[in-house]
DSSP file (Angstrom, degrees, kcal/mol; ACC not computed):
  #  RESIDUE AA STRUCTURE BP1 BP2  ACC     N-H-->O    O-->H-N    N-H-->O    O-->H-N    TCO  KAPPA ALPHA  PHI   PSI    X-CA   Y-CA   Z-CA
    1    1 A X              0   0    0      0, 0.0     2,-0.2     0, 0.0    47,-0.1   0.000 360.0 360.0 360.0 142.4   -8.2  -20.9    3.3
    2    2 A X        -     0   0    0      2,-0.1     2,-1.4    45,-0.0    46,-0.3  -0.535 360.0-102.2-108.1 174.4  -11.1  -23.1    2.0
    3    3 A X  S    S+     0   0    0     -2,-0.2     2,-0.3    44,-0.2    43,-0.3  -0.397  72.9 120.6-100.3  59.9  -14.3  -22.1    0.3
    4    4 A X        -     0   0    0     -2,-1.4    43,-2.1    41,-0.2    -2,-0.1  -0.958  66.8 -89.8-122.4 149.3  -16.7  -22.3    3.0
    5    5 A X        +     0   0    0     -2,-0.3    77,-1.4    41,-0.2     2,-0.2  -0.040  65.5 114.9 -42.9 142.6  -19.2  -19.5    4.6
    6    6 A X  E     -AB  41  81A   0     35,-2.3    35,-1.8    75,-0.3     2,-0.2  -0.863  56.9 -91.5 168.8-164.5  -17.9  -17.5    7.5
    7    7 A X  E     -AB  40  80A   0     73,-1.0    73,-2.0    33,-0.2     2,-0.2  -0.725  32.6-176.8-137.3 152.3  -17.0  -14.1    8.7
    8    8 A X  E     -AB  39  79A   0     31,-2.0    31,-0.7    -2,-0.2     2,-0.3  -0.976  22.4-139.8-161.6 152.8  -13.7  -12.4    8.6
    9    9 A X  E     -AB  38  78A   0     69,-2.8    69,-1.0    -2,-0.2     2,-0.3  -0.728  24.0-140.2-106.3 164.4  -12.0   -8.9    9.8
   10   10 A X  E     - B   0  77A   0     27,-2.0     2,-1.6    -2,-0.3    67,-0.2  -0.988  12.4-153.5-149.8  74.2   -9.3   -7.3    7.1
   11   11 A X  E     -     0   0A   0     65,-2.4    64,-2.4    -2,-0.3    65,-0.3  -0.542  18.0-167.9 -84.7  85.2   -6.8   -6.1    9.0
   12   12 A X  E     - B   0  74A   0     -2,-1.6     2,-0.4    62,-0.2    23,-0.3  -0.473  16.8-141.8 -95.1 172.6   -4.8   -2.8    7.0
   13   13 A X  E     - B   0  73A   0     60,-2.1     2,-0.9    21,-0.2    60,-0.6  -0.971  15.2-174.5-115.8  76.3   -2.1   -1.2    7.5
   14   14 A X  B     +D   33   0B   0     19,-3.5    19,-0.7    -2,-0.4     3,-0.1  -0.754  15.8 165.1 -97.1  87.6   -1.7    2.8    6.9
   15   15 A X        +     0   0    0     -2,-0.9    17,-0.2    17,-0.2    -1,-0.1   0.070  64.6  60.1-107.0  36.3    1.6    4.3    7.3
   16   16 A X  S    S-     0   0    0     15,-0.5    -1,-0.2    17,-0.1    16,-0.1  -0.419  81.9-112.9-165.8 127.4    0.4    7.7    5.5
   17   17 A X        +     0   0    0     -3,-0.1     2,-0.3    -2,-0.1    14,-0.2   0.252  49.2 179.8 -39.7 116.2   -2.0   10.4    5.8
   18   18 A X        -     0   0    0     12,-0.3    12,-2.2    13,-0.1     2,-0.6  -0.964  34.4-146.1-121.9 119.5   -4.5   10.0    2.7
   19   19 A X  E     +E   29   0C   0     -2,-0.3     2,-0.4    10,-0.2    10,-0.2  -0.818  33.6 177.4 -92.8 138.3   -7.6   11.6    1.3
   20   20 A X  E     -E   28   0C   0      8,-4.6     8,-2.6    -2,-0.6     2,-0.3  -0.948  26.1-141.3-133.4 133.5  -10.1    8.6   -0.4
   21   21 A X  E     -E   27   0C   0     -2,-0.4     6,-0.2     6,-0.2     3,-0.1  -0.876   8.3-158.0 -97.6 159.2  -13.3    8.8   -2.0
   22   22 A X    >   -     0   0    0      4,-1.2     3,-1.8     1,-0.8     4,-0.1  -0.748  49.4 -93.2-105.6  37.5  -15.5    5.8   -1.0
   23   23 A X  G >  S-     0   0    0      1,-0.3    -1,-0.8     2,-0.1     3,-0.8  -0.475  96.1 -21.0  72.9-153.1  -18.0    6.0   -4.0
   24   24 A X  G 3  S+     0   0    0      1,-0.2    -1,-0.3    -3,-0.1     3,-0.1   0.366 126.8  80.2 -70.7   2.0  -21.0    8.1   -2.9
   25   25 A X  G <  S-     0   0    0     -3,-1.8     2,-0.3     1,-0.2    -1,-0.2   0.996  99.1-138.7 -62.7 -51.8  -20.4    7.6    1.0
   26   26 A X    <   -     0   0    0     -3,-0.8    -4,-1.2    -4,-0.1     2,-0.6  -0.970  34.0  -5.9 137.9-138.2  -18.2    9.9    0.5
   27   27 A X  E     -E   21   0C   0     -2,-0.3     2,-0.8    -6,-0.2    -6,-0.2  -0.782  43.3-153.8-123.3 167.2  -14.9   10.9    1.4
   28   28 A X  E     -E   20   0C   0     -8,-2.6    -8,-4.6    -2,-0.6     2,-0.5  -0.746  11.5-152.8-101.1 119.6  -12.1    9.3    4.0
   29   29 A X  E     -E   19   0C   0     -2,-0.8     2,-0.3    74,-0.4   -10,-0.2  -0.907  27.2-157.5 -87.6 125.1   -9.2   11.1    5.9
   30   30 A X        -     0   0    0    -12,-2.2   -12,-0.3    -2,-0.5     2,-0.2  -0.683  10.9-167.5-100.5 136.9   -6.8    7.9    6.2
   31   31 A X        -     0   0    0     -2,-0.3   -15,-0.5   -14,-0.2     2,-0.4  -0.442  32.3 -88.8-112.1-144.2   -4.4    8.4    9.0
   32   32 A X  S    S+     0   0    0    -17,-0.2     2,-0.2    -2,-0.2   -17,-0.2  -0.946  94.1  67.0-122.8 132.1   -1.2    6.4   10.0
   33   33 A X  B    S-D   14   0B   0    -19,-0.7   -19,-3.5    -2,-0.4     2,-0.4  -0.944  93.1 -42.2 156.8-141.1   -2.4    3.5   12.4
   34   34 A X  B     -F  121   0D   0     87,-2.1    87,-2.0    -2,-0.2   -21,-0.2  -0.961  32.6-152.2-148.6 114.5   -4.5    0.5   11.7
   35   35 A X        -     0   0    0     -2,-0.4     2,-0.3   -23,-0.3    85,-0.2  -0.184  10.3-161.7 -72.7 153.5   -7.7   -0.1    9.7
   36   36 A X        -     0   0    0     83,-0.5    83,-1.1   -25,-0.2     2,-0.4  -0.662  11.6-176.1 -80.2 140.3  -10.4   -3.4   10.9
   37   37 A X  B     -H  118   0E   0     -2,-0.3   -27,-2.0    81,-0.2     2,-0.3  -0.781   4.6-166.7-152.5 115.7  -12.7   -4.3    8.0
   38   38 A X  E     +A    9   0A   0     79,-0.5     2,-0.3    -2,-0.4   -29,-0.2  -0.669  18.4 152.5 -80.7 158.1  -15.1   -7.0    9.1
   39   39 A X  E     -A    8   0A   0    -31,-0.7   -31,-2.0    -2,-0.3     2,-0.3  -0.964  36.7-124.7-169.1 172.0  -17.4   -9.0    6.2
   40   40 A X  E     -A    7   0A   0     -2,-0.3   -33,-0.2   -33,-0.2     2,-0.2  -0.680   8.1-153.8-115.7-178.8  -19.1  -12.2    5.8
   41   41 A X  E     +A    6   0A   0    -35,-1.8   -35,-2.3    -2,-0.3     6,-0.2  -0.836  45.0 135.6-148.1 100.2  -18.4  -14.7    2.6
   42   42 A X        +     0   0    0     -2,-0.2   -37,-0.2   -37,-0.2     4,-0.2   0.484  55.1  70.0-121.4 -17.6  -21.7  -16.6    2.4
   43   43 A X  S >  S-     0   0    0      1,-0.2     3,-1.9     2,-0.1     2,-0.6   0.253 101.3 -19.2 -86.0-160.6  -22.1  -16.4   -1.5
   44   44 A X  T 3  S+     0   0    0      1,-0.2    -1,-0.2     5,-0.1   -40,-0.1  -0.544 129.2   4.6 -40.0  95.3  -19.7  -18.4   -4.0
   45   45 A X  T >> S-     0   0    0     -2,-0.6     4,-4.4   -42,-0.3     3,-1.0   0.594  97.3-131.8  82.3  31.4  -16.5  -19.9   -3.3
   46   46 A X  H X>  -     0   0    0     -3,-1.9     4,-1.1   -43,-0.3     3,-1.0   0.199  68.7 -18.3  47.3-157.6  -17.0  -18.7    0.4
   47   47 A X  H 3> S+     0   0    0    -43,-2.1     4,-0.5     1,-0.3    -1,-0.3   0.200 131.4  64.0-114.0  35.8  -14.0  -16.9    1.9
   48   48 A X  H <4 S+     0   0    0     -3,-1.0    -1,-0.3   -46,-0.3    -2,-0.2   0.543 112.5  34.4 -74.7 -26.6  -11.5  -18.0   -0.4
   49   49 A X  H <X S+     0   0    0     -4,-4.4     4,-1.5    -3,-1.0    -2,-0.2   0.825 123.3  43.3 -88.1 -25.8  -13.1  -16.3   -3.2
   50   50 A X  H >X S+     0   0    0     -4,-1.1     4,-2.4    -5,-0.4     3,-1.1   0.973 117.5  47.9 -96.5 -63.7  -14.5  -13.3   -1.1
   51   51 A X  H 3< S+     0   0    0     -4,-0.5     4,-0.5     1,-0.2    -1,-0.1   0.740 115.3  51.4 -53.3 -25.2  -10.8  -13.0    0.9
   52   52 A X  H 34 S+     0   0    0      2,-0.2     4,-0.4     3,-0.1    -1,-0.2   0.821 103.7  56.8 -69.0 -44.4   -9.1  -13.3   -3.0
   53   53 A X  H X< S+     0   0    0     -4,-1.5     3,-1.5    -3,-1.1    -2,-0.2   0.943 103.4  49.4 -72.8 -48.6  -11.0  -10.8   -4.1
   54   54 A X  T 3< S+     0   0    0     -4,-2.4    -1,-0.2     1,-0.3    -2,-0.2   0.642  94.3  70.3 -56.5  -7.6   -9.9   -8.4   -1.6
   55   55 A X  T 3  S+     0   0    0     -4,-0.5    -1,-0.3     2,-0.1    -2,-0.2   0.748 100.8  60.7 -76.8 -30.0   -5.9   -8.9   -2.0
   56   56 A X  S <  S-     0   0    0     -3,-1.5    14,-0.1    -4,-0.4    13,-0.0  -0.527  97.8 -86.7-102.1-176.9   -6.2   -7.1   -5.4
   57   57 A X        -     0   0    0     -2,-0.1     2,-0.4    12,-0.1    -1,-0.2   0.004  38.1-140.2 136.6 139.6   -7.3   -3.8   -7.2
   58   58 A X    >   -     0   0    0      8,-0.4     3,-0.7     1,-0.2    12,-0.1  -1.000  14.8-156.2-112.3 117.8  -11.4   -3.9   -8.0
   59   59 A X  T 3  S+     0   0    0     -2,-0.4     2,-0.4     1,-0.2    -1,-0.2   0.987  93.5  26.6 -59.3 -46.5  -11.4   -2.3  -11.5
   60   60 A X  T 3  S-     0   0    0     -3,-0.1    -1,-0.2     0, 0.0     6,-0.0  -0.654 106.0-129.4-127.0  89.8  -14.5   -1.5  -11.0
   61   61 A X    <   +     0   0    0     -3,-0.7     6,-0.1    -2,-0.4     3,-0.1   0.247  27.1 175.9 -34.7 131.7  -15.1   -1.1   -7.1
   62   62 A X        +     0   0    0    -39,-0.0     2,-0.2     1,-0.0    -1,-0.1   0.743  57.7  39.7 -91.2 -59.2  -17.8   -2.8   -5.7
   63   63 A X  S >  S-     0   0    0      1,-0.1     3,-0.6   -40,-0.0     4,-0.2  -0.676  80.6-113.7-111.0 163.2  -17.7   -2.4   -2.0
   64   64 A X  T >> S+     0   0    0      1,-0.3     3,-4.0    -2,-0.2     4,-0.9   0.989 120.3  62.2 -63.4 -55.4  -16.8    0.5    0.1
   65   65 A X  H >> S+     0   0    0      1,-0.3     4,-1.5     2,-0.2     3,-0.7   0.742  95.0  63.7 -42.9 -25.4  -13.7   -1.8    1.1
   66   66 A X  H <4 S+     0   0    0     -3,-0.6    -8,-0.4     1,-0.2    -1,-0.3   0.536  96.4  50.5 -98.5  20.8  -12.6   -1.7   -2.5
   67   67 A X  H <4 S+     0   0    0     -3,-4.0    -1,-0.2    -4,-0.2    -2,-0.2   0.202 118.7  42.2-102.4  -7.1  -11.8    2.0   -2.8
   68   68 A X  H X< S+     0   0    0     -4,-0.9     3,-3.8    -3,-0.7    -2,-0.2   0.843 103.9  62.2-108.2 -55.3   -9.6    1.7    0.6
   69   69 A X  G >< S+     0   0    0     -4,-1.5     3,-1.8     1,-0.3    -3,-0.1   0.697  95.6  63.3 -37.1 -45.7   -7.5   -1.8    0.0
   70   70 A X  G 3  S+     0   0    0      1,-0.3    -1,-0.3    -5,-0.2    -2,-0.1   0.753 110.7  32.1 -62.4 -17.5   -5.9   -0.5   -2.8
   71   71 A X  G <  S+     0   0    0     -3,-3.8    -1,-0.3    -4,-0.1     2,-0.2  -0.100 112.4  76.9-136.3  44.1   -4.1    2.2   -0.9
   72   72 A X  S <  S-     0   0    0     -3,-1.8     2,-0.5   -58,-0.1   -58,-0.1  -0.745  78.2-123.8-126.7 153.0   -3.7    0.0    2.5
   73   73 A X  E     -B   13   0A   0    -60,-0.6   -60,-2.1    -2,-0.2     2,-0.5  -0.971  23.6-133.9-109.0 137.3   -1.2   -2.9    3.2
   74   74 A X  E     +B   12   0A   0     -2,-0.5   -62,-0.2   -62,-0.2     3,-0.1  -0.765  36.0 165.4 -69.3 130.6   -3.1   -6.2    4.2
   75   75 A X  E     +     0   0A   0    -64,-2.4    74,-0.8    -2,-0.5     2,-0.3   0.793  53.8   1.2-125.5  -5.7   -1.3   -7.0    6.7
   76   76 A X  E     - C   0 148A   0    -65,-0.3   -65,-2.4    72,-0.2    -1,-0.3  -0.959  50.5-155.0-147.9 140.5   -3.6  -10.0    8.7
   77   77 A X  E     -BC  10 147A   0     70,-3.2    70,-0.8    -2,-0.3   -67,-0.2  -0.627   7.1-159.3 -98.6 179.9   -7.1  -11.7    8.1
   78   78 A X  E     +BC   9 146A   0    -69,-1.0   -69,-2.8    -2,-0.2    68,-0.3  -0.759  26.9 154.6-150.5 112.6   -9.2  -13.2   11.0
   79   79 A X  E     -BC   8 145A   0     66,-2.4    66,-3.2   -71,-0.2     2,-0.3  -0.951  28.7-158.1-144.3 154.9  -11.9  -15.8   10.1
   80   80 A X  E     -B    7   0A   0    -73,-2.0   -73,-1.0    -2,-0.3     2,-0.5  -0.987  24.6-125.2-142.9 154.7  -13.7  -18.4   11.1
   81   81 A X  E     +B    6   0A   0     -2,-0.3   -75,-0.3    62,-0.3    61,-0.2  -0.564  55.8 132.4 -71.6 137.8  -15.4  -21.0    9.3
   82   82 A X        -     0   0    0    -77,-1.4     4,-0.2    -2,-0.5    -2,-0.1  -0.399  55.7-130.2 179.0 120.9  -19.0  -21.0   10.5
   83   83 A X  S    S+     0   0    0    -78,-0.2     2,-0.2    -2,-0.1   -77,-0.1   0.390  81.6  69.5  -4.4 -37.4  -22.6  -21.0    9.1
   84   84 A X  S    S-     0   0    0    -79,-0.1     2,-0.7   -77,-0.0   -77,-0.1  -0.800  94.1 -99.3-126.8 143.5  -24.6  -17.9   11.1
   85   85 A X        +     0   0    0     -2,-0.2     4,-0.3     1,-0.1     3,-0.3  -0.772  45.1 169.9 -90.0 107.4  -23.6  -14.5   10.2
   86   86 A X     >  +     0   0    0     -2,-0.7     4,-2.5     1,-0.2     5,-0.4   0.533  51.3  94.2 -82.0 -15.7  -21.2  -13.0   12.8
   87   87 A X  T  4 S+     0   0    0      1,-0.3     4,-0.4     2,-0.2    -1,-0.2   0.831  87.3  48.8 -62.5 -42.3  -20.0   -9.6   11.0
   88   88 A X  T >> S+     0   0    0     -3,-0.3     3,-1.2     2,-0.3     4,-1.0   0.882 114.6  48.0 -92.4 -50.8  -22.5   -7.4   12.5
   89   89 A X  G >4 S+     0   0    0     -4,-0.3     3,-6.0     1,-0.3    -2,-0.2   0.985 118.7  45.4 -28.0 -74.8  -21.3   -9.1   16.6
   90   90 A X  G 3X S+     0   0    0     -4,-2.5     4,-0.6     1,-0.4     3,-0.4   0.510 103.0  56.8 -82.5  16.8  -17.8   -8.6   15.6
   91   91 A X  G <4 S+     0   0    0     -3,-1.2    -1,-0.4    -5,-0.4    -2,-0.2   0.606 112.7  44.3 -85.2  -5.5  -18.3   -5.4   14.4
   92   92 A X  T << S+     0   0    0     -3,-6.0     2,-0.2    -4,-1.0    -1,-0.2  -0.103 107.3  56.1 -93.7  37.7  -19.7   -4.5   17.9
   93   93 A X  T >> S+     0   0    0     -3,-0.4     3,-3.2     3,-0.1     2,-2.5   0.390 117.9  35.3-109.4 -97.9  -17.1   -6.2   19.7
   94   94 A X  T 3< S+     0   0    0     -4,-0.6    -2,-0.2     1,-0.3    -4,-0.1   0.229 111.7  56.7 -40.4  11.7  -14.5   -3.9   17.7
   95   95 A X  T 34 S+     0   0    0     -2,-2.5    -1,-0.3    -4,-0.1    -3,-0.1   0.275 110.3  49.5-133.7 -29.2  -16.8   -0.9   17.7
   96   96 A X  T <4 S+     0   0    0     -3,-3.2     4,-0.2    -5,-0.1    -2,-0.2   0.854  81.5 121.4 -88.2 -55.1  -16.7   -1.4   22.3
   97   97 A X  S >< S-     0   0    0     -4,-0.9     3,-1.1     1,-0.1    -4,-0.0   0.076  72.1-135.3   0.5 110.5  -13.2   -1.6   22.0
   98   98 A X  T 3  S+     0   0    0      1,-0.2    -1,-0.1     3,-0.0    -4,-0.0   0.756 105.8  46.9 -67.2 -37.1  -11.7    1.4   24.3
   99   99 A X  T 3  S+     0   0    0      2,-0.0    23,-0.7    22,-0.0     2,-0.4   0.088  91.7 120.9-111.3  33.8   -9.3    2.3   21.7
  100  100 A X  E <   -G  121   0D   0     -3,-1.1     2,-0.5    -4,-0.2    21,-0.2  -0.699  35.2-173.7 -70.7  98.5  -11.8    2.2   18.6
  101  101 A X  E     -G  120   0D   0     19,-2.3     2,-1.1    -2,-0.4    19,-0.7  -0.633  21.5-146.3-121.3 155.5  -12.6    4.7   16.4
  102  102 A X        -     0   0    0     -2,-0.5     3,-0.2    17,-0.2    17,-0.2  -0.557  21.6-176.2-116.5  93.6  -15.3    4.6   13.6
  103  103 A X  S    S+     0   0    0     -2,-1.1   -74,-0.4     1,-0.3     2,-0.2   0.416  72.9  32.4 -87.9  -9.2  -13.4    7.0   10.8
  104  104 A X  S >  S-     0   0    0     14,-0.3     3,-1.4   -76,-0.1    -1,-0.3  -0.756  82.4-133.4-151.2 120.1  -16.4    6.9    8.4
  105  105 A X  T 3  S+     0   0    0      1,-0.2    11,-0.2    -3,-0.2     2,-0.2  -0.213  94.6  12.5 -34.1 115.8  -20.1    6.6    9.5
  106  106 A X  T >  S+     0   0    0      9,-2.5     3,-3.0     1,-0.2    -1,-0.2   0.122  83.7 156.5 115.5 -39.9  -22.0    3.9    7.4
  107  107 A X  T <  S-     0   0    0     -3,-1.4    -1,-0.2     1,-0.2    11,-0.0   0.083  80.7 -16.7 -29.4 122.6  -18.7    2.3    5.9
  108  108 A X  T 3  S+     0   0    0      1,-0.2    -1,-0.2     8,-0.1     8,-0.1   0.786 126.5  88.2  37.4  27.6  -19.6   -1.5    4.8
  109  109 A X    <   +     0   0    0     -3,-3.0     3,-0.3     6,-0.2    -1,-0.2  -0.195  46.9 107.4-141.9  25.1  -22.7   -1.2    7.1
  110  110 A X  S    S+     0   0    0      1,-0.2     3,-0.1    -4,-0.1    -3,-0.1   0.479  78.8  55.1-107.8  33.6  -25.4    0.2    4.7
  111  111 A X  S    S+     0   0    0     -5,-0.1     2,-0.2     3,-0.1    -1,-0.2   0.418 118.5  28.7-122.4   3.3  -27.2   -2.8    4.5
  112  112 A X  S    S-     0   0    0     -3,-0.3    -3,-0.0     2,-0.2    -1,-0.0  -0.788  82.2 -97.2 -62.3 163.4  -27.5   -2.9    8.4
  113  113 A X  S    S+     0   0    0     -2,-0.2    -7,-0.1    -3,-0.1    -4,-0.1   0.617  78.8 112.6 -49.8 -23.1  -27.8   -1.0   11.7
  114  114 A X  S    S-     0   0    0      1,-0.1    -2,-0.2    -8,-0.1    -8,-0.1  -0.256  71.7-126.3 -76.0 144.0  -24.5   -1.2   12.6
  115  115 A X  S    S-     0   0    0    -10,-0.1    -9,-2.5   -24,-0.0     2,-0.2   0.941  84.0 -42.0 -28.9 -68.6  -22.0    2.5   12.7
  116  116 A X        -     0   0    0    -11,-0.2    -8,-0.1   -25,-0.1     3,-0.1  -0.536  34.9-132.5-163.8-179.6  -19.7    0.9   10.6
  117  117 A X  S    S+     0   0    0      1,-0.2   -79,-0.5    -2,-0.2     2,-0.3  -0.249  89.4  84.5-163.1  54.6  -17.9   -2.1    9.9
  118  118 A X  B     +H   37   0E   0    -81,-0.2   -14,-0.3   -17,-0.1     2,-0.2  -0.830  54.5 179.2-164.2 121.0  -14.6   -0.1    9.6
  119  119 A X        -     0   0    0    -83,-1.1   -83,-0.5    -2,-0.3     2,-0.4  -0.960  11.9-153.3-140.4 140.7  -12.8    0.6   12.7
  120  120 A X  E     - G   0 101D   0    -19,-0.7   -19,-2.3    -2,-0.2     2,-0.3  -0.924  14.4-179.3-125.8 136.4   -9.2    2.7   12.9
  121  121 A X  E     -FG  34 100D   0    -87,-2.0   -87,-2.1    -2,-0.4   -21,-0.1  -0.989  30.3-141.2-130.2 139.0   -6.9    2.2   15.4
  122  122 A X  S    S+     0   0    0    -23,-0.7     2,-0.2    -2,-0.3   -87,-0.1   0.783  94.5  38.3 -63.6  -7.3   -3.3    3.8   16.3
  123  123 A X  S    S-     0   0    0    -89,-0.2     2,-0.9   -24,-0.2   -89,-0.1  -0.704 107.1 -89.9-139.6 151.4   -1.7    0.6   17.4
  124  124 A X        -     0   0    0     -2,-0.2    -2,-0.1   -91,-0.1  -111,-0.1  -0.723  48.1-114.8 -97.3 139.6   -2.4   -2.8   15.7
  125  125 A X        -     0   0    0     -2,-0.9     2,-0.5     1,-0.2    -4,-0.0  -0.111  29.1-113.7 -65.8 142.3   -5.4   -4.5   17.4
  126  126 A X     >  -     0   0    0      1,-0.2     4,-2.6     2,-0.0     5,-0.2  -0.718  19.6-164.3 -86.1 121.3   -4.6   -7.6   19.1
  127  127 A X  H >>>S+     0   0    0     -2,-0.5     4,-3.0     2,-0.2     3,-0.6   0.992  98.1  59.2 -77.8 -54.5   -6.1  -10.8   17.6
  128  128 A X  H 3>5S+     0   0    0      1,-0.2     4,-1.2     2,-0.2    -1,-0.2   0.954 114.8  45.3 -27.0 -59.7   -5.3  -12.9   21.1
  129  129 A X  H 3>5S+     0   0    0      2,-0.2     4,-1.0     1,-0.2    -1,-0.2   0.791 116.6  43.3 -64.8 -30.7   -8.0   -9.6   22.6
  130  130 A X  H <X5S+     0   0    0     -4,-2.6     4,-1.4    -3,-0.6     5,-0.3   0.879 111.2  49.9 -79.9 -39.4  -10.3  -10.0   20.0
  131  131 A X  H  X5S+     0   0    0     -4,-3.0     4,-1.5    -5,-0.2    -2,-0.2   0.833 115.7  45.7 -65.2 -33.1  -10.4  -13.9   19.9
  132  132 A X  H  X<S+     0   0    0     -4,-1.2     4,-1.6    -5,-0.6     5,-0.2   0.996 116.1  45.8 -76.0 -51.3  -11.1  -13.9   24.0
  133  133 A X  H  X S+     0   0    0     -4,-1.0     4,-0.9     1,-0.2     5,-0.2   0.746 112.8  47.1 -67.8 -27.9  -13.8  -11.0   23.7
  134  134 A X  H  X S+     0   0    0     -4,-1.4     4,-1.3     2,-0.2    -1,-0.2   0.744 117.4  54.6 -86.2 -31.4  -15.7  -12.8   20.4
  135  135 A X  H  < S+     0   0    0     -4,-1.5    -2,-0.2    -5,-0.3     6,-0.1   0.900 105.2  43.6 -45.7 -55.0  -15.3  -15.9   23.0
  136  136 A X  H  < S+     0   0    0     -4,-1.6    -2,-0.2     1,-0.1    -1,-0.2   0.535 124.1  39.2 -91.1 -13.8  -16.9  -14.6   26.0
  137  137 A X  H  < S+     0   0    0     -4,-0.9     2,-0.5    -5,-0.2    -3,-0.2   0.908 115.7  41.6 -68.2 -51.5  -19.9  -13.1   23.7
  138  138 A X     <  +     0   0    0     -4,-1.3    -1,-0.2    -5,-0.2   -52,-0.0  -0.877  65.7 174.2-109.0 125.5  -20.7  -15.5   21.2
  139  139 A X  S    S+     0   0    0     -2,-0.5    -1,-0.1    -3,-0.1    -4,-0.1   0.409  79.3  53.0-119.4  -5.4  -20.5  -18.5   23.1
  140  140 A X  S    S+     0   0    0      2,-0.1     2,-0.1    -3,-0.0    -5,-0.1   0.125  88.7 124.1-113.5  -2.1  -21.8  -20.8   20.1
  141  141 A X        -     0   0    0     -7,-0.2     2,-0.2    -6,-0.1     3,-0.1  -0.502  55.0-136.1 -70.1 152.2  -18.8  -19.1   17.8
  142  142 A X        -     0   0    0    -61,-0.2    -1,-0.1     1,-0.2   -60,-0.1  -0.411  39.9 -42.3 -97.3-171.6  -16.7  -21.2   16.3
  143  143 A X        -     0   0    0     -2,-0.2     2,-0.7     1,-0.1   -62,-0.3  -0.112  45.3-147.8 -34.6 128.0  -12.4  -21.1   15.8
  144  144 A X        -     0   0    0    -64,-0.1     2,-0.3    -3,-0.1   -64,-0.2  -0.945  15.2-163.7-103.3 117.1  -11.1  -17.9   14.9
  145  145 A X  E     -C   79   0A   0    -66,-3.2   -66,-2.4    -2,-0.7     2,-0.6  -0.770   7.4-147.0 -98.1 150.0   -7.9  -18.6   12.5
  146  146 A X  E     -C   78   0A   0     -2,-0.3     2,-0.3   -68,-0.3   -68,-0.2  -0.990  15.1-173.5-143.8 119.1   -5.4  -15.5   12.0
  147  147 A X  E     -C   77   0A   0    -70,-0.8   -70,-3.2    -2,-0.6     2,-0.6  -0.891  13.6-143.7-109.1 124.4   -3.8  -15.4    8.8
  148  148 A X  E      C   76   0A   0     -2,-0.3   -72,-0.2   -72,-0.2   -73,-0.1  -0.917 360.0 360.0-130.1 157.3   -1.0  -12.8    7.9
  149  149 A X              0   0    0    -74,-0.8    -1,-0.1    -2,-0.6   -73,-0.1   0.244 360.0 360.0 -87.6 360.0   -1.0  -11.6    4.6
């Protein structure tokens, strides 16, 4: 992964029921299925540094995403390299999704409109279905690369 701007989804991995506080959001009933985390990396070292930071422990959590990673398996990223900020599209692409559930209100979205930018599913989301559907929206997106962790 290089250190350029883009957007990228977090793909965890829950294989037991969990309660997690989220800082002041508040708190999260984890089930067994499969977590979506969308973000950008626009800042420093793009989303090799932003995608670095999330594979480890935040001592002192930052983002809502760094009270759940710790007690999640990554088990795939999704990115593309690109310029314009996509998180808030692909969190409505994954948020239309038929089998999409938005397990806390507000999650990595309280600096936007959007529900959530945390999406739970029982089954793991198909990147092949997400890449076609971010295809036929965003028609000016670039490559989505899929990374597994």
């Amino acid at each position: 992964m290089r250190a350029r701007p883009g957007t990228y989804a977090l793909i965890l991995n829950s294989t037991r029921k969990k309660n997690i506080r989220i800082g002041k959001l508040g708190a999260l009933q984890v089930k067994r299925g499969f977590y979506v985390y969308v973000g950008s990396a626009f800042g420093p070292g793009g989303l090799r540094a932003r995608i670095s930071h999330h594979q480890r422990s935040a001592s002192r959590p930052h983002w809502h995403i760094d009270y759940l990673t710790p007690h999640l398996q990554l088990d795939e990223i999704w990115y593309t390299y690109d310029p314009v900020y996509r998180e808030h599209e692909w969190a409505g692409i994954l948020a239309a999704r038929r089998a999409s559930q938005i397990p806390l209100p507000g999650f990595g979205s309280s600096d936007c409109r959007c529900n959530s930018h945390l999406f739970f599913f029982h089954s793991r989301p198909s990147s092949r279905s997400f890449c076609r559907n971010v295809k036929n929206s965003l028609s000016d997106d670039e490559r989505i690369f899929i990374e597994a962790s």
